[in-house]
C-alpha positions as a Markdown table, in Angstrom:
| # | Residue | x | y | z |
|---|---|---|---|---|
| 1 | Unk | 69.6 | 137.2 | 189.3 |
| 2 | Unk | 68.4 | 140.1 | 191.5 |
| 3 | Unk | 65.5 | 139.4 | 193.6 |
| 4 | Unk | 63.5 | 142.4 | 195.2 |
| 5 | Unk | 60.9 | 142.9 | 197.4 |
| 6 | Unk | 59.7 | 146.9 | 197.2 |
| 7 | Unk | 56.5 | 147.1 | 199.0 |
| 8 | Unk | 53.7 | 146.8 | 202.3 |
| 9 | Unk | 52.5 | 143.2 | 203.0 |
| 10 | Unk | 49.3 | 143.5 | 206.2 |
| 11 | Unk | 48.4 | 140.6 | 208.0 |
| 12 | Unk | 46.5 | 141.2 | 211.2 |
| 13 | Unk | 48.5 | 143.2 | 213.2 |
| 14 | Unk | 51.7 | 142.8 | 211.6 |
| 15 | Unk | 52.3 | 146.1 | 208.8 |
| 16 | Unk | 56.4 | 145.1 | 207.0 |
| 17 | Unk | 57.1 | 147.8 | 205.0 |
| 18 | Unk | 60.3 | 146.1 | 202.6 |
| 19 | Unk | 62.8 | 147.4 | 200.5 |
| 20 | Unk | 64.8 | 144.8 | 200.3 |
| 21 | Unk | 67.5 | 142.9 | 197.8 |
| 22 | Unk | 68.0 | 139.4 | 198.4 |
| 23 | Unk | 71.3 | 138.5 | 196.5 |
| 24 | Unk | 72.9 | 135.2 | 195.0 |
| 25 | Unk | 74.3 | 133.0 | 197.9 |
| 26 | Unk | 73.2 | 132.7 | 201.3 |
| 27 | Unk | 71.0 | 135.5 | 203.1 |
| 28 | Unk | 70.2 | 134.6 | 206.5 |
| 29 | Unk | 67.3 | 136.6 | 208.0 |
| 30 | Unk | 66.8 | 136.8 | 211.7 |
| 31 | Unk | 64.6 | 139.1 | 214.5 |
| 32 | Unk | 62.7 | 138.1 | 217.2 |
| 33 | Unk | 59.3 | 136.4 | 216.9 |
| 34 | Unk | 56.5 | 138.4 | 215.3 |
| 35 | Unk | 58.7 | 140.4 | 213.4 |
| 36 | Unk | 57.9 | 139.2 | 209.9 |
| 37 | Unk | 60.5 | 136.6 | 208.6 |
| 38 | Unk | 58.6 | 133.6 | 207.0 |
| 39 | Unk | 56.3 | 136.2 | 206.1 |
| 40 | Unk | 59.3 | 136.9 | 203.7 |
| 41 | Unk | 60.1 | 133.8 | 202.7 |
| 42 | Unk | 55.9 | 133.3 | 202.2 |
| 43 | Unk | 56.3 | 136.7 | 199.5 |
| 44 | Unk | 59.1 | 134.9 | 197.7 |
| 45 | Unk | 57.3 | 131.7 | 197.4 |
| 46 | Unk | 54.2 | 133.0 | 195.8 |
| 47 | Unk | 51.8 | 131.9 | 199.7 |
| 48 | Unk | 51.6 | 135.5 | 200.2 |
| 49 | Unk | 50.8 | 138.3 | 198.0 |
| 50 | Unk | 51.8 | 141.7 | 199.0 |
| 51 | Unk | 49.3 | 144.9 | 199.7 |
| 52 | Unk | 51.5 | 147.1 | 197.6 |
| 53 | Unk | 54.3 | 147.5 | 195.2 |
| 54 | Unk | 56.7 | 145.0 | 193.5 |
| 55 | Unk | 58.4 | 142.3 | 193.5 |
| 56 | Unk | 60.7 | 141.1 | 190.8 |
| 57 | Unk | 63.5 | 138.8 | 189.8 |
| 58 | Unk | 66.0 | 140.2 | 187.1 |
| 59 | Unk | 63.2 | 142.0 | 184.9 |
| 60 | Unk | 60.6 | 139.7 | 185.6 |
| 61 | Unk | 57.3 | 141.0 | 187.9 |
| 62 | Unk | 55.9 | 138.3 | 189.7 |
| 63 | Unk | 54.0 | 140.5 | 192.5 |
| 64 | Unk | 52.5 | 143.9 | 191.6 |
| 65 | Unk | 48.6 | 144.1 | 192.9 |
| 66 | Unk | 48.2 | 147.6 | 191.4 |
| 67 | Unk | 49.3 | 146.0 | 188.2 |
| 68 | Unk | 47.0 | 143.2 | 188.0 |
| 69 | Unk | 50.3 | 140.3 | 188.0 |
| 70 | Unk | 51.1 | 137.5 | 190.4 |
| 71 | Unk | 52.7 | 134.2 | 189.8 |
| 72 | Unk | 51.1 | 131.6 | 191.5 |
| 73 | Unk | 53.8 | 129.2 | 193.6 |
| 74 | Unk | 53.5 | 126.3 | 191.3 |
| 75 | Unk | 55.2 | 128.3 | 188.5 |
| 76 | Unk | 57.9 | 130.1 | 190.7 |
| 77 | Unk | 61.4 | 128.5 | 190.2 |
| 78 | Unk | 61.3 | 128.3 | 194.2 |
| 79 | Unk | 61.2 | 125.3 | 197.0 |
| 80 | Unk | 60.5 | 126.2 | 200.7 |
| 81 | Unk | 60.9 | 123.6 | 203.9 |
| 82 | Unk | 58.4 | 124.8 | 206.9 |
| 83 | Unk | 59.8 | 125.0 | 210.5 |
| 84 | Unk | 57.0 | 121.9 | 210.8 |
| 85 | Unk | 57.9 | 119.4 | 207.6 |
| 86 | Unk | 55.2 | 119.2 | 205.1 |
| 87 | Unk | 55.3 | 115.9 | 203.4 |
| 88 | Unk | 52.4 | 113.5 | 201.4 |
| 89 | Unk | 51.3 | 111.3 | 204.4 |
| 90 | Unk | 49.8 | 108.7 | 201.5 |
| 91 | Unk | 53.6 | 108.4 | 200.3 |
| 92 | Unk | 57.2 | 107.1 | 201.2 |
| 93 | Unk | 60.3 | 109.2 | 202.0 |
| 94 | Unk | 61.5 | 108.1 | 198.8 |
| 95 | Unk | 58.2 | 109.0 | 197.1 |
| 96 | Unk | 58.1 | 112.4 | 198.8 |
| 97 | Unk | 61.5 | 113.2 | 198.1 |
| 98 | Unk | 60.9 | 112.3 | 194.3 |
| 99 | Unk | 57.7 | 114.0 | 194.4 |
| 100 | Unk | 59.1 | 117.5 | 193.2 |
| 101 | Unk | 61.0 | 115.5 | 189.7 |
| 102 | Unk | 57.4 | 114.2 | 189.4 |
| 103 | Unk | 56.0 | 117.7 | 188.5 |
| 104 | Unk | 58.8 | 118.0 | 186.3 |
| 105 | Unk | 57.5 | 115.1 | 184.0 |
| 106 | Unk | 60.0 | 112.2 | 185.1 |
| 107 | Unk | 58.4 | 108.9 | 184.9 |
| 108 | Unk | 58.2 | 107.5 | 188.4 |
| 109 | Unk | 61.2 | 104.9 | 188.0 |
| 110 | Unk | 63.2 | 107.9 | 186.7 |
| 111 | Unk | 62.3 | 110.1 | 189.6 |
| 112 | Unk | 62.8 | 107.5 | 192.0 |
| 113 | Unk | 66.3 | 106.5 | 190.7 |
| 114 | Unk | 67.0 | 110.5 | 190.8 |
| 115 | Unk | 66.0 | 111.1 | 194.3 |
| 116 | Unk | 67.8 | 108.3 | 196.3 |
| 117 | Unk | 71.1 | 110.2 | 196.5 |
| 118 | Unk | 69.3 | 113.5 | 198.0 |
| 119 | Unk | 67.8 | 110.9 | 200.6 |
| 120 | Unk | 71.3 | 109.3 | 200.8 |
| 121 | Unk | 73.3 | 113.3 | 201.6 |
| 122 | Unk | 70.2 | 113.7 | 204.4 |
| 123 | Unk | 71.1 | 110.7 | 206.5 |
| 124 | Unk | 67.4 | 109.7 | 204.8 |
| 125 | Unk | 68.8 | 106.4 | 203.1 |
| 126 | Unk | 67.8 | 104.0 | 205.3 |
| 127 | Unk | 64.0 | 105.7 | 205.8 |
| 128 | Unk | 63.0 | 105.4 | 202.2 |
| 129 | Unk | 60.3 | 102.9 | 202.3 |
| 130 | Unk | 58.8 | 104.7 | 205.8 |
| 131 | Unk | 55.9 | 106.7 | 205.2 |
| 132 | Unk | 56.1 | 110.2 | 208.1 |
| 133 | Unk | 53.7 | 108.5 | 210.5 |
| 134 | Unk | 56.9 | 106.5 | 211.3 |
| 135 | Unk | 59.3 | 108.9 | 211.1 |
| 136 | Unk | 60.7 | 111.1 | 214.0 |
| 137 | Unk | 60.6 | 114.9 | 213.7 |
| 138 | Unk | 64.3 | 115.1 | 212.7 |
| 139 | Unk | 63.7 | 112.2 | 209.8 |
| 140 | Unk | 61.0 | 113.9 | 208.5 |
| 141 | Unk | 62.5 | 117.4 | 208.6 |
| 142 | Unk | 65.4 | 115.8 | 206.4 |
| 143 | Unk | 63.0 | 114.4 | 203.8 |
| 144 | Unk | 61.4 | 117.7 | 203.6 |
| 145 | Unk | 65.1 | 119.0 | 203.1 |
| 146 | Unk | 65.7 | 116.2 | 200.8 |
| 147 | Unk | 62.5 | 117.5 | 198.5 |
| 148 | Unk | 63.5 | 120.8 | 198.5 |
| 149 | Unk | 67.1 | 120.2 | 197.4 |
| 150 | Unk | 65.7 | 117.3 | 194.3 |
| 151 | Unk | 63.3 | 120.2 | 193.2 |
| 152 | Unk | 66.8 | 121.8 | 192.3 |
| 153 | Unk | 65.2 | 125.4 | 192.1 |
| 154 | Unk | 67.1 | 128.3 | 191.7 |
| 155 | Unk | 66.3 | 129.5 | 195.3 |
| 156 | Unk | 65.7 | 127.5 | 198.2 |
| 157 | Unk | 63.8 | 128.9 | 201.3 |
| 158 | Unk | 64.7 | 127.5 | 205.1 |
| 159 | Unk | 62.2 | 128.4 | 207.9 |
| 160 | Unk | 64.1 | 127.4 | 210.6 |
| 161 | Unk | 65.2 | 124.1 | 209.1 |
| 162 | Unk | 67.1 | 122.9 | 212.5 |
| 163 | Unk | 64.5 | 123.0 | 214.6 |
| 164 | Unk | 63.1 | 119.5 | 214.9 |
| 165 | Unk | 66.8 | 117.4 | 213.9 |
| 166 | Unk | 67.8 | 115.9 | 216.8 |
| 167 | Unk | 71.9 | 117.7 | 218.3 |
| 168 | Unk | 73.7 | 115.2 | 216.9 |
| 169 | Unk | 72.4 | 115.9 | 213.4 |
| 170 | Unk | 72.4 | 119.1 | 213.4 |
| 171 | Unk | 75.9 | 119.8 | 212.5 |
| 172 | Unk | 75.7 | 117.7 | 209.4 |
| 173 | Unk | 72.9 | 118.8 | 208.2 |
| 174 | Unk | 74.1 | 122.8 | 208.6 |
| 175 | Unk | 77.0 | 121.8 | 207.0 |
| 176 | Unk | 75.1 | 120.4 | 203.7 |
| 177 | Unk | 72.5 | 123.5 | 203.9 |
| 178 | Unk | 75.5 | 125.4 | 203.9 |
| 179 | Unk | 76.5 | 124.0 | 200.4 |
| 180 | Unk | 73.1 | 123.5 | 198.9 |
| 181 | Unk | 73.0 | 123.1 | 195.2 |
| 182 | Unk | 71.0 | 126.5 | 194.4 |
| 183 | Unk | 72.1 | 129.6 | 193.4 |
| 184 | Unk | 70.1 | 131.5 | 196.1 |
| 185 | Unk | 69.7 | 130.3 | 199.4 |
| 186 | Unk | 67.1 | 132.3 | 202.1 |
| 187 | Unk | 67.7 | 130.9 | 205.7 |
| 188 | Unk | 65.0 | 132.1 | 208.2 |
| 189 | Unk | 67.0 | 130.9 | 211.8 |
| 190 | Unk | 67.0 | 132.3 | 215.7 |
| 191 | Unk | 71.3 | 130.6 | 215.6 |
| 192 | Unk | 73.7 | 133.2 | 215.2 |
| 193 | Unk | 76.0 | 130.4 | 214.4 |
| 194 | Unk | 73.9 | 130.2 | 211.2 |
| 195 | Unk | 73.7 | 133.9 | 210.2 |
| 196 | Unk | 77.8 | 134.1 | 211.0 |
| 197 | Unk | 78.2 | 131.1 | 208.3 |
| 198 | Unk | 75.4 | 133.2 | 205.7 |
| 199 | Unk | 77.2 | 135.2 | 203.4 |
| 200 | Unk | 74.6 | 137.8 | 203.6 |
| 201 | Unk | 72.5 | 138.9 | 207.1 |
| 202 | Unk | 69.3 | 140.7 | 207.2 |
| 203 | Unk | 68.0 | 141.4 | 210.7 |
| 204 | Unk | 64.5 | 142.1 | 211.2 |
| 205 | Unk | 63.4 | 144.3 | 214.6 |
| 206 | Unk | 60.1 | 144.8 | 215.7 |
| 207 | Unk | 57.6 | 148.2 | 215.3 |
């Protein structure tokens, strides 16, 4: 399952010119601020298209302009997490994190039932019938963690995942990130105690 990026994506005055190979396991990607990293993990998830060139997974094209072919993000075998959690203000935690087995045509008992344990490895158990106006930054950043890891996708892209779980948490939740249930993990971070744990490291620098 090789995933490659071989191409120019433009955006303002950011140019990334990429030739990159993003392996099974954990990549981590870091660089200092402006330097293009979610803009990665945006290519991969199908929220960015590139200006030119490729990019594939095994023999499969899912970005090539010239070409004529992109895969939308709905039908990419991907889930992200933001560095600000994304969840369904109308729904629960529980709700949110079964939203993903929703899409994949579980009846909502069935998702439901399915989701509690991701909420339960989170430290999300007791949150499930909250909707995110109650939650802290850290609670929802671990339902939005939870959701990702239910969508059980083959890769799993972290921007910055950490950021809004309070100290105390944040060793248990590297620890579970660390062991995520997906063949490909992409972890966008500033901690060099997360690239060191990565089993791959791709540092960005700046023009």
């Amino acid at each position: 399952m090789t995933l490659r990026i071989d191409g120019t994506l433009r955006r303002g005055d950011l140019t990334l010119e990429l030739e990159l190979e993003l392996p099974l396991g954990i990549t981590a990607i870091t660089g200092p601020n402006g330097a293009g990293k979610s803009s990665i993990l945006r290519l991969v998830a199908g929220l960015e298209a590139l200006d030119e060139g490729r990019l594939t997974l095994d023999d499969a094209v899912l970005d090539d302009r010239a070409a004529g072919i992109f895969l939308p993000a709905e039908r990419r075998d991907v889930s992200m997490t933001f560095q600000q959690p994304r969840l369904f203000p109308h729904l629960t935690v529980l709700q949110n994190i079964a939203y993903p087995l929703r899409r994949k045509g579980h009846t909502a008992a069935e998702a439901a039932r399915l989701a509690q344990p991701f909420a339960e490895r989170v430290g999300a158990g007791h949150l499930l019938d909250l909707r995110p106006h109650r939650l802290s930054g850290g609670q929802a950043q671990r339902t939005a963690i939870a959701a990702a890891m239910a969508a059980r996708a083959s890769t799993i892209l972290l921007d910055e995942p950490l950021g809004a779980i309070d100290e105390t948490g944040t060793t248990d939740i590297r620890r579970l990130l660390l062991d995520l249930d997906a063949p490909r993990v992409i972890w966008v971070t500033h901690d060099p105690a997360d690239a060191e744990s990565a089993d791959h490291h791709i540092t960005l620098g700046l023009p």
